[in-house]
C-alpha positions in Angstrom: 13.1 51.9 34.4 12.2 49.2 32.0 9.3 51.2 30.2 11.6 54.6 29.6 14.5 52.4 28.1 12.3 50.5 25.7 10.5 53.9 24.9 13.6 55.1 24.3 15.0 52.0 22.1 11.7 52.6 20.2 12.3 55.6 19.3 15.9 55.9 18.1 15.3 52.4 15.9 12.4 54.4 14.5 15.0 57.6 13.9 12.7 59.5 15.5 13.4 62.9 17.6 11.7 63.4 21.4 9.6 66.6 19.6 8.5 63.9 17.3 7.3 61.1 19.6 5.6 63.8 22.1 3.8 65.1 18.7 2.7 61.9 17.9 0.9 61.3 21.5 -0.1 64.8 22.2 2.7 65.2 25.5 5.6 67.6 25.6 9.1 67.2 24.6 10.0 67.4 28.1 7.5 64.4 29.3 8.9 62.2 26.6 12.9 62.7 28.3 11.1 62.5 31.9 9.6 59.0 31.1 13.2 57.8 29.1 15.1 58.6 31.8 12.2 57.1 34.3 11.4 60.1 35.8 7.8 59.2 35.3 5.7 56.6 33.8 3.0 57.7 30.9 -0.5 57.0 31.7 -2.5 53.6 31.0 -3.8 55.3 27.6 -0.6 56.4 26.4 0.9 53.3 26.9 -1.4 51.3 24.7 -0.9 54.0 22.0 2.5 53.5 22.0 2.1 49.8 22.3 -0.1 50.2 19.1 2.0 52.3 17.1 5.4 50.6 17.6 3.6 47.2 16.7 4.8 45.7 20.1 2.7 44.1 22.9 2.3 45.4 26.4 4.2 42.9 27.9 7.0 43.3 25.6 6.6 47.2 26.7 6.6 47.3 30.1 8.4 44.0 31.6 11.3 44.1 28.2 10.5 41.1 27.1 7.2 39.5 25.4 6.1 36.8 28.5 3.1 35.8 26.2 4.8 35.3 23.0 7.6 33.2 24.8 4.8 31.1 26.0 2.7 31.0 23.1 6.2 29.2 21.3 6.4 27.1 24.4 3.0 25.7 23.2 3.8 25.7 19.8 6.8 23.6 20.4 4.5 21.0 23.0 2.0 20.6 19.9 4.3 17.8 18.6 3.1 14.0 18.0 3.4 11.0 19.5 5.3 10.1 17.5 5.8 6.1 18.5 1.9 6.5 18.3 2.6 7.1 14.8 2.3 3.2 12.6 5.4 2.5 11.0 3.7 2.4 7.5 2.5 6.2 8.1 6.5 7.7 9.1 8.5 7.0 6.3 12.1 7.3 8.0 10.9 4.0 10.1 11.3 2.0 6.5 14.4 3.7 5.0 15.9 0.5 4.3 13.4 -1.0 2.7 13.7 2.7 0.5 17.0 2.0 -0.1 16.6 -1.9 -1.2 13.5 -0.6 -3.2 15.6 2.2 -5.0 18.4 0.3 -5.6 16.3 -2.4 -7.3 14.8 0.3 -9.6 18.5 1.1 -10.7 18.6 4.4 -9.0 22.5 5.4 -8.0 22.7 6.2 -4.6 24.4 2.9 -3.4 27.3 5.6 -1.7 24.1 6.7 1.0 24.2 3.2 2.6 25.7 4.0 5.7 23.7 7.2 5.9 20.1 5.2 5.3 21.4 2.8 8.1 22.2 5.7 10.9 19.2 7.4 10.1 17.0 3.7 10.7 18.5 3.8 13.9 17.5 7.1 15.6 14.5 7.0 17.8 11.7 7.7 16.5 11.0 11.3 16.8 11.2 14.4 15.0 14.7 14.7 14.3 14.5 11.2 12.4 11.5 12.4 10.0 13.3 15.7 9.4 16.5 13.7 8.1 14.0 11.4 6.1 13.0 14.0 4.3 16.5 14.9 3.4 17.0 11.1 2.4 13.9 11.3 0.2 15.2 14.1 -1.6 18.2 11.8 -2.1 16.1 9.6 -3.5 14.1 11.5 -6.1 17.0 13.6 -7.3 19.3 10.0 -7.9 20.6 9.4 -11.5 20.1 6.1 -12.7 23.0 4.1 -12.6 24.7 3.1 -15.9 23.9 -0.2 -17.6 20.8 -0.6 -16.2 19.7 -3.8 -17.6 15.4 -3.3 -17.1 12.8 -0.4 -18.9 9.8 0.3 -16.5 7.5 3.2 -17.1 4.7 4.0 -14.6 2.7 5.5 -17.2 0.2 3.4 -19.6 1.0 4.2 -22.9 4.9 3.9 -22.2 3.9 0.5 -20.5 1.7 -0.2 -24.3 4.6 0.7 -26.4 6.9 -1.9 -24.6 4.8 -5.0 -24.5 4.9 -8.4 -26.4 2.1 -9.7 -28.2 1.3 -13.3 -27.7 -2.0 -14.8 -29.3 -3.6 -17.6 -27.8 -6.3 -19.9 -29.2 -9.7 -18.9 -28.0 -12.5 -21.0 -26.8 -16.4 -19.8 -27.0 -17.3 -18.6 -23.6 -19.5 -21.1 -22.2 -21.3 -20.2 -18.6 -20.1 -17.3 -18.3 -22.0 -17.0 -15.0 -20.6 -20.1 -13.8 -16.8 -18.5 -14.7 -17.6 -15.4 -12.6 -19.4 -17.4 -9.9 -16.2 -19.7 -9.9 -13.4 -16.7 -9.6 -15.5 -15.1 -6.4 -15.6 -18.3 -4.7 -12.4 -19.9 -5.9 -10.3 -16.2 -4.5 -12.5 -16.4 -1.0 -11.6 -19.9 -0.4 -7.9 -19.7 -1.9 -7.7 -16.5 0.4 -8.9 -18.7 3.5 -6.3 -21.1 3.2 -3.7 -18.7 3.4 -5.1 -16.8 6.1 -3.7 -19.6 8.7 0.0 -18.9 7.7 0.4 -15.4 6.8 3.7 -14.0 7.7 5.0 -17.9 8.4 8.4 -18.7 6.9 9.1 -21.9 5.0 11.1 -23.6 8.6 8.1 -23.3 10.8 5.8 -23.9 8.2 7.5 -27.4 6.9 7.7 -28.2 10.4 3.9 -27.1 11.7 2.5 -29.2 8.6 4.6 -32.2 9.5 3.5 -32.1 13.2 -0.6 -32.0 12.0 -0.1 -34.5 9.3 -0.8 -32.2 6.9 2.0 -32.1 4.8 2.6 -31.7 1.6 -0.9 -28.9 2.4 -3.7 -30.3 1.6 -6.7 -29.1 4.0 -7.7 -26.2 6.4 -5.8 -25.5 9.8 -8.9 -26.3 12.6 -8.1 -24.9 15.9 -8.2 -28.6 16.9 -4.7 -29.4 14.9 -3.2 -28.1 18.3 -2.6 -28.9 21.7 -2.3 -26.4 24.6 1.3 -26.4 24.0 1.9 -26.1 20.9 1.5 -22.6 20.5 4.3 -21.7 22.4 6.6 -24.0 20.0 6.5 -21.4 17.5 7.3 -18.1 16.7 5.1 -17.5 14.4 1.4 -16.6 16.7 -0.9 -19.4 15.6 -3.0 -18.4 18.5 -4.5 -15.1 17.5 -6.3 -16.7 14.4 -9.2 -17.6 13.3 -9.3 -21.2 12.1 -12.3 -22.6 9.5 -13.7 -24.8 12.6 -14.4 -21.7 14.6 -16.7 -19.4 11.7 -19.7 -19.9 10.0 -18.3 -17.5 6.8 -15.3 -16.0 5.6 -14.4 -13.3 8.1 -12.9 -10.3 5.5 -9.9 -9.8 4.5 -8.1 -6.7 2.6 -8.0 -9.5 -0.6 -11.5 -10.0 -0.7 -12.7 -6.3 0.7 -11.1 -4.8 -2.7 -12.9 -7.1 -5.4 -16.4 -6.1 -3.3 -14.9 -1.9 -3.1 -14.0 -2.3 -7.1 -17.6 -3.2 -7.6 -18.9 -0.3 -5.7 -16.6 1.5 -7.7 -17.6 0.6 -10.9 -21.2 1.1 -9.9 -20.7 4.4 -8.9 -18.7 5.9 -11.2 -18.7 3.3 -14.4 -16.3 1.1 -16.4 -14.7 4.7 -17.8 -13.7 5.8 -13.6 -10.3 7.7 -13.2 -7.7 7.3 -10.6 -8.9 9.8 -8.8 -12.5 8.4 -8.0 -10.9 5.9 -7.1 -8.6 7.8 -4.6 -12.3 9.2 -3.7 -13.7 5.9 -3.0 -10.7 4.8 -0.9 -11.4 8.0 1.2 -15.1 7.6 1.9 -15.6 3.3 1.9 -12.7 2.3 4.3 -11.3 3.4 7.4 -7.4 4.4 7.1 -6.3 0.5 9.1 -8.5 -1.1 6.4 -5.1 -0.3 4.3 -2.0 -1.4 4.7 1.5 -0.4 3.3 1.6 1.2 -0.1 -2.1 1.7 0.4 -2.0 3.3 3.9 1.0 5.3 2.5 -1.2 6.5 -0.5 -4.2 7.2 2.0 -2.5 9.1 4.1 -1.2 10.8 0.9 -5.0 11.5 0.0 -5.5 13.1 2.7 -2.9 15.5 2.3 -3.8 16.4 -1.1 -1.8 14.3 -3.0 -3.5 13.2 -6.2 -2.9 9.9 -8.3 -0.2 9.6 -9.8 1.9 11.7 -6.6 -0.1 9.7 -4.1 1.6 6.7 -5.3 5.3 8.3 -5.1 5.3 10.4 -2.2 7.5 9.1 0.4 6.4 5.4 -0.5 8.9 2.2 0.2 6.5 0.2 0.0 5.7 1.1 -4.0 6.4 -2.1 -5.8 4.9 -4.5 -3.0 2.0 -6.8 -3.6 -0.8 -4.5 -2.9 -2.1 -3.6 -6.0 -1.8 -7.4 -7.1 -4.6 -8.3 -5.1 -6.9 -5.7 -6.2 -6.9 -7.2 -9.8 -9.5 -9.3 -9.6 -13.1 -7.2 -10.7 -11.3 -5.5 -13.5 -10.6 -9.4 -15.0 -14.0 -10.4 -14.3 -15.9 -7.3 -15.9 -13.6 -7.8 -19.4 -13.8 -11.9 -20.4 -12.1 -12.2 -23.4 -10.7 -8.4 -23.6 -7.1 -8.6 -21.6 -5.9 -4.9 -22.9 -8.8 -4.0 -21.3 -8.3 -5.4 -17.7 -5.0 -4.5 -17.8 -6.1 -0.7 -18.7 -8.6 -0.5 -15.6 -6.1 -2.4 -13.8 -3.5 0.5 -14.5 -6.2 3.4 -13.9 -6.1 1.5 -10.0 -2.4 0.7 -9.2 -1.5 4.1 -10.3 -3.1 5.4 -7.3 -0.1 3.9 -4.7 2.2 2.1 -6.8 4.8 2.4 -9.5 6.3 0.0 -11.8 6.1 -3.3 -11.1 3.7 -2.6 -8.3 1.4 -1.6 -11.4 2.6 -4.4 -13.4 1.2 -7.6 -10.7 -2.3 -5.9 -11.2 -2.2 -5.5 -14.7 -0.9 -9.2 -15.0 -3.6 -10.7 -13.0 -6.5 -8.5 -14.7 -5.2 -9.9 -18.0 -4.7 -13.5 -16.8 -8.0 -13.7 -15.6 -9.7 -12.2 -18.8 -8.0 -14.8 -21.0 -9.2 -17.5 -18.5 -12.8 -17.0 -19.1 -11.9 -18.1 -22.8 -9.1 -21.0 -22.1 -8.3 -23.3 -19.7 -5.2 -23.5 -20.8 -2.3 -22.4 -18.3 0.3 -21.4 -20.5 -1.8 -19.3 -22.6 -3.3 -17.4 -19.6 0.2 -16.9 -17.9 2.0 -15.5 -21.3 -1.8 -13.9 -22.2 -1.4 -11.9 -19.0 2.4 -11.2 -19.7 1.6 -9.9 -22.7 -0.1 -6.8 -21.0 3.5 -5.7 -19.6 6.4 -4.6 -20.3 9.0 -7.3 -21.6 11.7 -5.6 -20.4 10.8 -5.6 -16.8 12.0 -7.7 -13.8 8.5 -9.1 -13.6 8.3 -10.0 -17.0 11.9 -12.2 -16.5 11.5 -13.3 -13.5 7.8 -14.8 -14.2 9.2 -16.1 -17.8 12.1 -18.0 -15.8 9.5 -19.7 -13.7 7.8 -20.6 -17.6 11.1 -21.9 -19.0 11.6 -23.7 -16.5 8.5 -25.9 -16.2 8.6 -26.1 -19.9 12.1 -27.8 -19.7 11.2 -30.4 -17.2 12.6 -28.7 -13.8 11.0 -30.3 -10.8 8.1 -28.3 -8.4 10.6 -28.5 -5.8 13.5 -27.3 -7.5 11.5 -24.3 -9.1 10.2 -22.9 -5.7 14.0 -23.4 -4.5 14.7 -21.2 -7.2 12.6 -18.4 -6.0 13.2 -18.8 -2.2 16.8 -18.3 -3.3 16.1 -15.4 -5.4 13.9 -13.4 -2.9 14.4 -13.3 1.0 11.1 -14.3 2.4 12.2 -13.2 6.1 12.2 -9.7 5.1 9.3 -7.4 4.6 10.5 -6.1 1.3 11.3 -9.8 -0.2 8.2 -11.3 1.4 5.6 -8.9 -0.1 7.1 -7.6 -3.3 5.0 -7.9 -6.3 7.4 -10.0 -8.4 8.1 -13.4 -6.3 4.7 -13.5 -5.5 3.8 -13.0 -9.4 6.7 -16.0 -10.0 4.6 -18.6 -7.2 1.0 -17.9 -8.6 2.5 -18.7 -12.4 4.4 -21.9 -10.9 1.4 -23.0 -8.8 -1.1 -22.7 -11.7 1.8 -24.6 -14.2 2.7 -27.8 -11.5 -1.2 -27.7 -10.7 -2.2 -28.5 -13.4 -6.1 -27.6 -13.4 -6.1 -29.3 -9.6 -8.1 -26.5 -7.9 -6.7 -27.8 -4.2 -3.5 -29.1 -5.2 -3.1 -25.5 -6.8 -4.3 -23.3 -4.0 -2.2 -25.6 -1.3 0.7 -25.0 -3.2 0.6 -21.6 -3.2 0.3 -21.2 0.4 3.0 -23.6 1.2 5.3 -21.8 -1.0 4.8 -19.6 2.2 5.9 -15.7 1.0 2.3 -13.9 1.2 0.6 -16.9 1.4 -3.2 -15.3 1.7 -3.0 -13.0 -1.3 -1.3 -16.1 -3.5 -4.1 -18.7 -2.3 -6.9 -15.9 -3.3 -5.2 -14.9 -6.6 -4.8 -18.5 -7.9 -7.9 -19.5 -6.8 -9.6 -16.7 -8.4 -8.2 -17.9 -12.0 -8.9 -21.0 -11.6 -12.2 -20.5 -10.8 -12.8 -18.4 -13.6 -11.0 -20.8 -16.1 -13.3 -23.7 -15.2 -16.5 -22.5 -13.8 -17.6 -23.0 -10.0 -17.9 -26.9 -10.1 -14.1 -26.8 -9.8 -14.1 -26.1 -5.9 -15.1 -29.4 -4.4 -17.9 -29.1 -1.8 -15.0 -29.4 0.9 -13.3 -26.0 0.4 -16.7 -24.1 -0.5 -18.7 -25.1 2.2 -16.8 -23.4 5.0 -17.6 -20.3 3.7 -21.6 -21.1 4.3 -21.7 -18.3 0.9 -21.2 -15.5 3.0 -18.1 -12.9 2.9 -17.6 -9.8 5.7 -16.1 -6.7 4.4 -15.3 -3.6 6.4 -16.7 -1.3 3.4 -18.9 1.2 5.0 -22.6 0.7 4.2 -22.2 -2.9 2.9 -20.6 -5.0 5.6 -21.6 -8.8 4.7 -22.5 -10.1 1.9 -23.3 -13.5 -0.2 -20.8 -14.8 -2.4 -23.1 -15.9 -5.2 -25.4 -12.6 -4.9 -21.9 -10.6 -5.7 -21.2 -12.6 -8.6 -24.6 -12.4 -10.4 -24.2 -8.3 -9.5 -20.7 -8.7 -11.5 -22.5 -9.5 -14.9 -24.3 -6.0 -14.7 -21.2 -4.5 -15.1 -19.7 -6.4 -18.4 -19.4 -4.1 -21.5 -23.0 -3.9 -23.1 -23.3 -5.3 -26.4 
């Protein structure tokens, strides 16, 4: 009965008469009402035909309803994620607070979605929560700008040019240049080391740790002998699951050193003139995706999905103004001693890639810093040198000229990290790693260090906040500004000259070997 009454819907949707249908399959008018009224069933054949010519499968034809298509959508619908397999840095709805603290900091008005960014945060973790994110990032990329915004900060380089500050600084002849370079490799691994032991600590359990090892104010390596058996279960913070200087024969890798060693390979592939996107290309095909993290999983991922520089960078990105592209400075300062603007320029052409603003900013204010340092030791030209390659009228610019006023009017080391520890939250995510109080502790740790290459480094880590990529950054410029005989024996020989990467087809390498490979790529004369 099924078969006639679906012949039968067939044909009168089609407007078509019995005479017709029989004409179209060669039968009479009178088998076409028998099988309607289910007098009689057409034949195999005639079935597919009809099948074929109404466009509707068999099953839908004969059992009324289509068995395999219902099942086909019940696989569809099983083909979902995991989605609490999914890292939080790769589902954007599991950081929309940090969105909404991020967007709110770049002036955008959408302070009345609060409550909505909130409920959303709390949802489990499943599809319904990255469908509403969506919605949310819509709300963000559509947001006016609230009035009275106090700060100007393009994402694109010549809008960045157009708003800096010159500042000239006296210029020394470059003497040992290969020392300078040999210096800023070795001072950034061993400055990195340092902080390796405390990164993610907050200033309570750090005070306390380096009170308990007799190490306080910092001024060594953590050794797996500082502890006893029960110490580790003193803190929250999981001492445990490191690995101390006492226990390795090198540095053992580290995202802050793996991108001054990628940038080489960059610039050997493609040349001191490469694009964003080669260098979205190189990401792809050196480093596995957990090689990044944040911003630069976020823009990795983006890659992947076809999004080119400068999208890859915006898309669905909380993490857009943290300190990742800060740390990748480092090469585009050593390839350009003496030539700032141009540091700061290759510096852009990287942060671009997975940053915006004052994510860009950090790199381009390191590049610079460390180009002026291979012609002056001085600290206050190479902090205001490097400013001068950003935008004055951006929260990085104030915030790092704060720390510089400051120092310059007498305020004490301790009172001018209590001024950024009360500015920026170190026991969030977003205040711990965003690019501007980590900017505002390497400028106060080169100022109160005054040329001391430990006393700098330690500083820097003890401020706590991201306490490997501020070791590595400070000791980078130092190194640069005064040559490799600034490290004392002590810090360098630790390392044993030897650095692991996770860059495919390189894996470890010597320290000194990378530096003498660095002068190939300086501008030729």
């Amino acid at each position: 009965m099924i078969l006639g009454e679906k012949i039968r819907q067939l044909r009168t949707d089609r407007n078509l008469s019995q005479e017709q249908v029989a004409d179209l399959f060669g039968v009479s008018q009178q088998s076409v009402q028998k099988w309607e009224n289910g007098d009689t069933t057409p034949e195999l054949g005639k079935v597919i035909k009809i099948a074929r010519y109404f466009g509707v499968s068999l099953d839908s034809l004969i059992l009324g309803n289509d068995n395999r298509v219902v099942e086909e959508l019940k696989k569809n619908m099983a083909l979902k994620p995991e989605y609490n397999n999914i890292h939080d840095w790769e589902f954007y709805s599991s950081d929309l607070m940090t969105e909404f603290q991020q967007s709110v900091e770049e002036g955008l008005d959408i302070a009345e979605y609060k409550e909505v960014f909130q409920a959303v945060s709390h949802l489990p973790k499943n599809e319904i929560r990255q469908r509403l994110g969506d919605v949310l990032f819509d709300v963000v990329t559509q947001a006016p700008q609230v009035k009275d915004y106090p700060y100007n900060e393009p994402s694109d380089l010549e809008a960045i040019q157009q708003l800096r500050t010159p500042y000239e600084y006296k210029k020394n002849d470059i003497v040992d240049l290969e020392s300078k370079i040999h210096g800023a490799w070795l001072g950034r691994v061993c400055g990195c080391r340092l902080g390796q032991a405390f990164e993610g600590i907050h200033s309570d359990e750090m005070e306390r740790f380096l009170t308990e090892t007799g190490n306080k104010p910092l001024h060594r390596y953590v050794y797996r002998s500082d502890f006893t058996d029960d110490m580790y279960q003193q803190y929250r913070f999981p001492f445990a699951g490191r690995l101390y200087v006492d226990e390795a024969d090198r540095f053992p890798g580290d995202d802050d050193t793996n991108y001054t060693v990628l940038y080489q390979r960059v610039v050997e592939q493609y040349g001191r003139d490469f694009t964003p996107y080669q260098v979205s290309r190189a990401w792809l095909g050196l480093q596995a995706k957990d090689a990044y993290c944040t911003a630069e999983r976020v823009a990795f991922c983006n890659f992947v999905a076809g999004y080119t520089p400068p999208v890859s960078a915006q898309y669905q990105n909380p993490y857009r103004e943290w300190i990742g592209a800060q740390i990748r400075a480092d090469y585009f300062g050593y390839i350009n001693p003496g030539d700032p603007q141009t540091a700061a320029e290759m510096a852009w052409r990287d942060g671009c890639i997975s940053h915006v603003k004052n994510g860009i900013y950090g790199e381009m204010f390191v590049a610079a810093m460390l180009a002026v340092a291979a012609e002056t030791s001085c600290m206050d030209d190479i902090i205001l040198g490097g400013l001068a390659q950003v935008p004055s009228t951006s929260r990085l610019y104030e915030q790092v000229m704060r720390v510089y006023r400051f120092y310059k009017e007498g305020g004490s080391q301790e009172d001018c990290f209590k001024m950024i520890h009360a500015t920026y939250d170190e026991k969030t995510s977003h205040g711990w790693c965003h690019t501007v109080p980590n900017a505002m502790i390497v400028a106060a740790s080169l100022l109160y260090g005054k040329g001391d290459y430990a006393r700098s480094i330690c500083m820097s880590v003890e401020a706590c906040f991201d306490t490997d990529c501020n070791g590595a950054t400070v000791g980078s410029i130092l190194g640069m500004a005064y040559g490799v005989d600034i490290i004392p024996e002590y810090w360098s020989k630790p390392m044993n000259d030897t650095l692991a990467t996770s860059i495919f087809g390189v894996g470890t390498v010597k320290i000194s070997e990378r530096a003498k490979m660095t002068l190939n790529h300086l501008p030729q004369k």
